[in-house]
N, C-alpha and C positions, 0 to 999 in steps of 0.2 A: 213768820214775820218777814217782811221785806226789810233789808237795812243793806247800807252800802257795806259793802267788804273792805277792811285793813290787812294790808298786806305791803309790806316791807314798805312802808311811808307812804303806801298810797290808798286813797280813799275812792272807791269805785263802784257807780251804782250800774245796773241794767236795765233798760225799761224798754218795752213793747207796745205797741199797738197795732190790733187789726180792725177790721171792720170789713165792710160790703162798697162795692164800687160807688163812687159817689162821695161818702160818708166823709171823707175829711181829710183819712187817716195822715195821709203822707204832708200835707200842710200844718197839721196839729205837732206833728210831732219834727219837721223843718225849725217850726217856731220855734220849739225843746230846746233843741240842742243851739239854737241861734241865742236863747234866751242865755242857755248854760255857757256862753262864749263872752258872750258882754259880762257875766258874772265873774269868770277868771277861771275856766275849766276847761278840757282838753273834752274833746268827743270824737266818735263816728256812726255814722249814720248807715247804713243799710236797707238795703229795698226788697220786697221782695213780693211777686205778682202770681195770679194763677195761671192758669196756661193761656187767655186770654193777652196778647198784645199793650189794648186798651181796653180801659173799663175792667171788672170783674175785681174781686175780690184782694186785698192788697195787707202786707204789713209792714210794719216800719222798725228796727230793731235801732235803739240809741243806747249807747256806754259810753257815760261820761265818769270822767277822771280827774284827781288833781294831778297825772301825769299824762305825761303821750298815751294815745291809746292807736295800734296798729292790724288789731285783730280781733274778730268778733270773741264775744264773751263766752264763758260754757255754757253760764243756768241766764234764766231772763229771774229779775230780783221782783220787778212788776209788771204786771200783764195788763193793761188796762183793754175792752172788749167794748168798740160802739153797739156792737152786734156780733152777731155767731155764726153770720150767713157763711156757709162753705168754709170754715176754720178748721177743719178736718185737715183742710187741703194744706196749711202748713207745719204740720204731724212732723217733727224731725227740727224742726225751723226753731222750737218752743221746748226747748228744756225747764220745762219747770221740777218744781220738785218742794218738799213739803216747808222750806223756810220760805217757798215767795209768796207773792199778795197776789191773787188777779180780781180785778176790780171790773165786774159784769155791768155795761152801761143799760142792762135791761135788767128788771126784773123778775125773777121767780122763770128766768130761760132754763131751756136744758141744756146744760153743758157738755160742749165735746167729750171726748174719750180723754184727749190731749191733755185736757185741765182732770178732771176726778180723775184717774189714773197714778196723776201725778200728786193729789190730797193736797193744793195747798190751803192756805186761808184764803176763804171768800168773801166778797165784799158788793157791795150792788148801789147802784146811784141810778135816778128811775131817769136816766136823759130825756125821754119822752115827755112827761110831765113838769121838768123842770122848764124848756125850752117852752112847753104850751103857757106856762102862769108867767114868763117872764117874752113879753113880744122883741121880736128880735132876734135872740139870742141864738146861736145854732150849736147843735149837740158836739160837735168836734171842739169847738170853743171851749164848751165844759168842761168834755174830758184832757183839753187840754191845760185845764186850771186845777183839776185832779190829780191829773199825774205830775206839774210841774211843783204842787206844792208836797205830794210825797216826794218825790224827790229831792226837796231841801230847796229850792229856787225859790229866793225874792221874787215876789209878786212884781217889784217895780220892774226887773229884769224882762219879765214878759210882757207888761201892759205897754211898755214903751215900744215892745216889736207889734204889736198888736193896733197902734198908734197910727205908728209909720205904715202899716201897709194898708190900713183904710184912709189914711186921711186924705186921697182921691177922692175919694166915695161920700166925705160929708163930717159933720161931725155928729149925725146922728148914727153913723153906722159907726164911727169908734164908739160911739157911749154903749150903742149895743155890744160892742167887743168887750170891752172891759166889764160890765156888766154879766158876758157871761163866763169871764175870766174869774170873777170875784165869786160868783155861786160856785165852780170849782174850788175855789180856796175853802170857801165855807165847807164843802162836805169834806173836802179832805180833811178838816179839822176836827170833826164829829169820828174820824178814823181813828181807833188809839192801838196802840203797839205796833207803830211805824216811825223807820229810822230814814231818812235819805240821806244825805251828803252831808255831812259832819265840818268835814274840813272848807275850810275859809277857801277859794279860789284868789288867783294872785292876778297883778296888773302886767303881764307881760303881752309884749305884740304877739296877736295871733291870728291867722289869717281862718277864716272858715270856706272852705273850696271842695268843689269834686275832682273827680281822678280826670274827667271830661274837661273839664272848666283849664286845670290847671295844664294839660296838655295841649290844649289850646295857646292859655298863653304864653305858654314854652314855645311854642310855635310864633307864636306872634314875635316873643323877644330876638326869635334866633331871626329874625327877619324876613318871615313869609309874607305875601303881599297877596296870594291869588289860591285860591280856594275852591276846589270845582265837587262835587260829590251828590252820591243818591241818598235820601233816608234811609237809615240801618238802625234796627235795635240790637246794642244798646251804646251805638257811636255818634248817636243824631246829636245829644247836648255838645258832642262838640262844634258841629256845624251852628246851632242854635249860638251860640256862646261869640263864636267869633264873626259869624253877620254881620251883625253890626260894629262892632268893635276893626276889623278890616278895613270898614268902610271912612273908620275915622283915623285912620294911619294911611288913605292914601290907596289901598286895595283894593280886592271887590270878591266874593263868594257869588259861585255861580252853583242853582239845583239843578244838576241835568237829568238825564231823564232816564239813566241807567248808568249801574257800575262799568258797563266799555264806556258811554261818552264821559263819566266823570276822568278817568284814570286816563282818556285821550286829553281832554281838557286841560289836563295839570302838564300833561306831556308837553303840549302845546304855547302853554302859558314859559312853563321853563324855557323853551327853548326859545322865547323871546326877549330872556331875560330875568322874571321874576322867581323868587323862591318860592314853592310853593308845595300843599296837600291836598290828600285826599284822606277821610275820614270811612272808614268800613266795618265788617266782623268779615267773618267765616266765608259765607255764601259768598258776599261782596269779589272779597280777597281771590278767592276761585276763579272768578267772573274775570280778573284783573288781570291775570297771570300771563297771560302772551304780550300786553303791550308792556307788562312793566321788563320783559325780555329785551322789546323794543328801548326804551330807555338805558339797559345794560348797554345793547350794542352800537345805540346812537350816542351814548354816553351824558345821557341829560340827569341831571339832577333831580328826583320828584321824592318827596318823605310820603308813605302810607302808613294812614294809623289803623292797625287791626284793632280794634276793642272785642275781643274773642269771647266767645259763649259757648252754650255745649252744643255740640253737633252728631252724627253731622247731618248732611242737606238742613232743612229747618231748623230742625235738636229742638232748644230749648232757647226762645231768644232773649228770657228774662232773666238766665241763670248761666252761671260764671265757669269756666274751666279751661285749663292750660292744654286744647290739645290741637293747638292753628302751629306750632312750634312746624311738623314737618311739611306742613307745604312754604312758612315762612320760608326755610328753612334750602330747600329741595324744590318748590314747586313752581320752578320755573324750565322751559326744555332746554336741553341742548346747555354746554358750558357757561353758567351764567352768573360771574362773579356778585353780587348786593351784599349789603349789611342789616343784619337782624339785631336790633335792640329792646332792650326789656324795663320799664320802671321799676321798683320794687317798695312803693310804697304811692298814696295817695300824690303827697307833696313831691316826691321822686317824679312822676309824673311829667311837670314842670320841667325840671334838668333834664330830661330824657330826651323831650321833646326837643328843647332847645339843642343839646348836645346832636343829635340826630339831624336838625335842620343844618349844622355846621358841618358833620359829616359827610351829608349829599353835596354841600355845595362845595367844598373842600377836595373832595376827590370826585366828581361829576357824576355820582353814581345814586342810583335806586336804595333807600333805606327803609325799611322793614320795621313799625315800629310796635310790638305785641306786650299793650296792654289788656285790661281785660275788666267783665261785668263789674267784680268785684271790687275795682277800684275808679271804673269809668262813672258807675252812678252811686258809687257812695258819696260819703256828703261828711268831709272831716276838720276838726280843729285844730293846726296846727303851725307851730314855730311858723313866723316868716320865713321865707325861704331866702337864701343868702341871694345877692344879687351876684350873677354871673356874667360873666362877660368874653365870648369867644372872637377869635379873631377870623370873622365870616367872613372870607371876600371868594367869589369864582374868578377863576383866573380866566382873563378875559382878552381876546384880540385887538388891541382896543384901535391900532393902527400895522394891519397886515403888511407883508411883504409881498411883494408880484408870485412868491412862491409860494405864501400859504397853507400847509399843510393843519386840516383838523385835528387828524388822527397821528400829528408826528409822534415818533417814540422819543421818549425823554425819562431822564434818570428816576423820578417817580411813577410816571406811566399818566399824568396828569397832562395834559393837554390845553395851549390858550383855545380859546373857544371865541370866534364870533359872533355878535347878533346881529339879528338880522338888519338888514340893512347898510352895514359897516363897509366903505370901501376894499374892495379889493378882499373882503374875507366869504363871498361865497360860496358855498359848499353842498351835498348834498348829505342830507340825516336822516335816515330810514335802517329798517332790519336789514338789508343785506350785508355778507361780510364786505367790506371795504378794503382798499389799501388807506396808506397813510395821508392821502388827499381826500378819502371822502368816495372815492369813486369806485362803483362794485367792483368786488372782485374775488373770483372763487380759482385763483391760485393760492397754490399750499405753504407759501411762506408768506404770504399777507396773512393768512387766516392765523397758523401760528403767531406771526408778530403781534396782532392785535389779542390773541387771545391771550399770551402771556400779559402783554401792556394790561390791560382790563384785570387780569385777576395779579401784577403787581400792586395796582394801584390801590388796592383794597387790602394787601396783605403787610406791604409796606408802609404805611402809615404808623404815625407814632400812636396809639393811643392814647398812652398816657396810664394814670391811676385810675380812668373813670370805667375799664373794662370791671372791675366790681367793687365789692365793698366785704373786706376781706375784716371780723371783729374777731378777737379773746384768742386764746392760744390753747396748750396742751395738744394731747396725740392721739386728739379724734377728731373729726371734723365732720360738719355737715353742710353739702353743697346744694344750692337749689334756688331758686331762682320766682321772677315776678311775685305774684302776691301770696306764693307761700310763706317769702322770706317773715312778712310778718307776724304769721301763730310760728313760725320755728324762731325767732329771736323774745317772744312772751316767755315761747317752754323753756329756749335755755335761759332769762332771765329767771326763773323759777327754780330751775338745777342748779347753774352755774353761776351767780348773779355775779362772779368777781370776773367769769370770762375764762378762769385757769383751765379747766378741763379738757371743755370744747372751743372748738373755735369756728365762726359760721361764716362761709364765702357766698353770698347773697351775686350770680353772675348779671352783669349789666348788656353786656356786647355777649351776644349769643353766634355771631358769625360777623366775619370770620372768626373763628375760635383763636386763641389765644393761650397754645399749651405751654410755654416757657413760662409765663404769667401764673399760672396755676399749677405747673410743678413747684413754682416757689411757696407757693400759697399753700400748699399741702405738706410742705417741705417738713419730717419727721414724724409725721401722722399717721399712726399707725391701725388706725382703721375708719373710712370713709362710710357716709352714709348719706344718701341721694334722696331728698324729698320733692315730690312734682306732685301733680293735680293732674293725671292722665290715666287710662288704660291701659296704652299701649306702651307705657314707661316710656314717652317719647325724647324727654331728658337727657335720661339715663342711655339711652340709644346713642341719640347726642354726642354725650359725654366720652361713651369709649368708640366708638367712630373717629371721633376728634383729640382725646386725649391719652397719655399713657397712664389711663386709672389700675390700680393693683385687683389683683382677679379676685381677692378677697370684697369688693366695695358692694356694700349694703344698698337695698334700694325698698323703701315706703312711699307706693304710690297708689291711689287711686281713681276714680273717674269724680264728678261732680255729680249734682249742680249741687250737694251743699258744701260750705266750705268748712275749709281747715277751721280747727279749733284746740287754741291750746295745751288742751287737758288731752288730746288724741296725740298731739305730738309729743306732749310731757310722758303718758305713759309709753310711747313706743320709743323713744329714748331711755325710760329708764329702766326697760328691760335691756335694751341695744348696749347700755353702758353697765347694766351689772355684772 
């Protein structure tokens, strides 16, 4: 029986769909969770592709909630199947097990290993014949009228998204929508011993966004104006996203034609002024690494968003994992102070971004921003995000002195800056070391003075409260960071729901480190335990490099590309804590 789950007040379904490229799947089930939003339910959406770029085989994994939902599900409740073409191929992806439904949009098909393996209830709806006696209609359509009425969704909820996004097209191509919206409802109704979503959804604001989308407009808020970058999967939605929306605050995104001219581009855009990004993964970021050196040592401001996959060279550019942290980190030559920051959730994203935009241009320096697949193209429902407001300004030369110094030393290490053109403030901005005008110089106490100014000015800085997100108390702790924080705050909501036990330090600002900050944070904890998405436990490397962790501190890591899930982290705490 597929039914949503009750558990401690909340009402929680899972639903799946795969299919064959082409087939629908990732717009059938967009619409779901779009539907499930207007209804008053909390979602997230997940993607997930074959080895294939574009095109090829694809599924779409949705859990919606009457509460926040942060982290993919264990089991999938229902499986709905346009087709079987290459379903093999997400074996791992597809926990099923003998309480769910999967509902074969084919007939009398033969079933993966994946599904009979697993025995649950089978179900069939002949999408081929339905769509041939009703003209028009198209098979994703169906099954998206299938799985949104097992899953408990008003009909009105979907026909009005279904509305809206034909009525470009005519109104004979809605009538065909909803039409094949309503043959969905009808077979799911001929379905019996099916539960979906029980509980009533509520009228609260809530935004529906990806991890891409919303790091954009964190980008946008903190006030970037100039956008230079190559396509990357899976960083492109943010380039897509902010296009046009740049264009209408006054900006402008340029495609260039490789990761050096994108990462010259923003270099160049900064240093005439505007705030600005580049959008990347893995390879990109590689590609990037000397001139973003140039930026340490010219002291220009430029934010790069890594959206990290598994690696390395190619890896896997569909699929998610934490392991860009040491070249963020590390990979740049030669003494070269930046700041590495991390979101830790979809809607995090947004504050990251923005907080990151304030940090480059606040202290003139290179920021590092490592998000990742798993939150760049998911597709989630939640809380409005609080409106923030930092206090951006680059300090600027705005009327020089006949003396001028770029590079003067000053009590922060921050420097007025001018643009181009400003009387009396010109200068020369390139890699060589300088003295404090700007002008090469490879004597040993320029290079000293500048190289302590550069790595003050990043060390000294206030943070504030937003290096992390420090919940619950007791005298265990588990530290760990970007999008694991999410399956480790499900499992200890499931341990610990009051917080006493454990306590979970979710890190924001990954460099410079911040060990003052997090001895306080640990302060009585008598034994630590280190969760990341890596092989090479690059975190954890991290962590005691940087921090005075106790030689006892526990470490659970592994590589991807699937991701954390609650019931992995629940049970390897709850042997870690017996």
């Amino acid at each position: 029986m597929a039914e949503a789950r009750q558990t401690e007040g909340r009402d929680t379904l899972t639903v799946a769909m795969i299919g064959s490229g082409g087939s629908g799947v990732m717009t059938a089930a967009e619409i779901l969770i779009r539907a499930a939003a207007r209804a008053g339910y909390y979602g997230l959406m997940t993607k997930s592709f074959g080895p294939q770029i574009r095109g090829g085989e694809a599924a779409a994994f949705v859990v919606l909630s009457t509460a926040p939902v942060e982290a993919p599900s264990d089991r999938v409740d229902l499986l709905f199947a346009i087709d079987w073409q290459n379903a093999g191929r997400f074996a791992g992806e597809l926990p099923l097990d003998a309480d769910s439904l999967v509902v074969s949009g084919q007939v009398d098909a033969e079933l993966p290993s994946i599904v009979t393996d697993a025995a649950p209830r089978i179900a069939e709806v002949d999408l081929k014949s339905l769509t041939r006696s009703h003209k028009g209609t198209r098979p994703n359509m169906v099954a998206l009228g299938v799985t949104a009425a097992l899953a408990g969704l008003p009909r009105a909820a979907v026909a009005t998204l279904i509305d809206e996004r034909l009525a470009g097209k005519g109104e004979a191509a809605m009538q065909q929508g909803t039409a094949a919206i309503d043959l969905g409802y009808e077979e799911a109704a001929a379905m019996t011993g099916v539960d979906g979503l029980t509980a009533a959804g509520d009228d609260g604001e809530r935004w529906i966004i990806s991890g891409n989308q919303a790091a954009g407009f964190g980008a946008l808020r903190g006030g970037v104006r100039f956008a230079a970058a190559y396509p990357i999967t899976p960083a492109t939605e943010i380039l897509e996203w902010l296009a046009p929306r740049l264009q209408k605050a006054g900006g402008l995104l340029m495609q260039a034609e490789d990761e050096l001219a994108s990462i010259n581009m923003i270099i160049g855009g900064s240093f005439g002024g505007a705030a600005v990004l580049t959008a990347t993964s893995g390879p990109g970021l590689a590609l990037m690494s000397e001139s973003i050196g140039l930026a340490v040592a010219a002291e220009i401001p430029i934010l790069v968003i890594d959206v990290m996959r598994g690696g390395p060279s190619t890896g896997i550019p569909t699929k998610s994992e934490q392991s860009d942290l040491n070249i963020a980190v590390h990979g740049l030559h030669g003494d070269a102070p930046h700041i590495v920051t991390a979101p830790m959730s979809i809607a995090d994203c947004l504050f990251t971004a923005q907080w990151s935009t304030h940090l480059a241009e606040s202290m003139q320096v290179p920021v590092i921003m490592l998000s990742d697949q798993s939150f760049g193209q998911a597709l989630g429902v939640v809380e409005k995000p609080a409106d923030v407001a930092f206090a951006t300004r680059r300090l600027l030369a705005e009327e020089p002195a006949e003396d001028y110094l770029r590079y003067a030393l000053t009590a922060n290490g921050v420097s007025p800056m001018a643009l181009p053109g400003t009387a009396g403030g010109q200068y020369t901005a390139d890699g060589l070391e300088h003295s404090q005008s700007g002008l090469p110089s490879s004597m040993a106490a320029d290079h000293n003075e500048q190289l302590e100014k550069r790595l003050h000015k990043v060390t000294a800085f206030d943070y504030g409260d937003h290096w992390a997100r420090v919940e619950g108390g007791g005298d265990a702790a588990i530290v760990t960071w970007g999008s694991a924080t999410g399956p480790v705050r499900e499992a200890l909501r499931r341990l610990d729901p009051g917080g006493e036990r454990v306590r979970l330090i979710a890190i924001r600002l990954l460099s410079p480190a911040q060990p003052r900050q997090l001895a306080e944070a640990l302060a009585g904890c008598e034994r630590i335990m280190v969760v990341e998405q890596s092989q090479g436990a690059q975190f954890f490397g991290h962590l005691k490099a940087q921090f005075d962790l106790p030689a006892g501190a526990d470490l659970f890591s592994r590589p991807g590309p699937q991701p954390f899930r609650p019931a992995e982290i629940t049970a390897m705490l709850e042997e870690w804590l017996s």
